[in-house]
N, C-alpha and C positions, 0 to 999 in steps of 0.2 A: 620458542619459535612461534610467530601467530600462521595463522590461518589463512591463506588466500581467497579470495571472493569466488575463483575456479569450486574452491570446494564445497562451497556451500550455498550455488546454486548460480554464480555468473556474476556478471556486471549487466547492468540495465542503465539503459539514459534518461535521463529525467523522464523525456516526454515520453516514455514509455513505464517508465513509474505512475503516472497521472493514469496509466487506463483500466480499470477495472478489470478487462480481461487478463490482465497480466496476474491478478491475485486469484488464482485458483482455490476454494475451498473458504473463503473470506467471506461471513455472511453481511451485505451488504444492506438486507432490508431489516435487518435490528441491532445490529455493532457497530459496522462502519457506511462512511460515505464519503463518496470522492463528488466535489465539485470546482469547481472551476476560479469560482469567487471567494472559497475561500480554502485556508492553509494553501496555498501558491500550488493548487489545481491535486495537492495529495491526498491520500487517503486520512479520514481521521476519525477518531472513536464517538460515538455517539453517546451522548449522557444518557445515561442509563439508570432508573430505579431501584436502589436495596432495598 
């Protein structure tokens, strides 16, 4: 039996996927960035040096 979205934290609408407030705990000034122009306004990983 899978999982419903209920249980593991909701459903969200796009446009509310796109806003940064919505990722709580997401470190934005050295993993991720969300812009506008690119990945269709979502959040996305920042290349990163080993």
């Amino acid at each position: 039996m899978g999982v419903g979205a209920e249980a593991i934290g909701g459903v969200r609408a796009a446009e509310q996927m796109r806003l940064q407030s919505n990722y709580d705990g997401w470190d934005f000034n050295n993993i991720w960035r969300i812009d506008a122009g690119k990945n269709n306004g979502f959040p996305y990983l920042l290349k990163i040096a080993l």
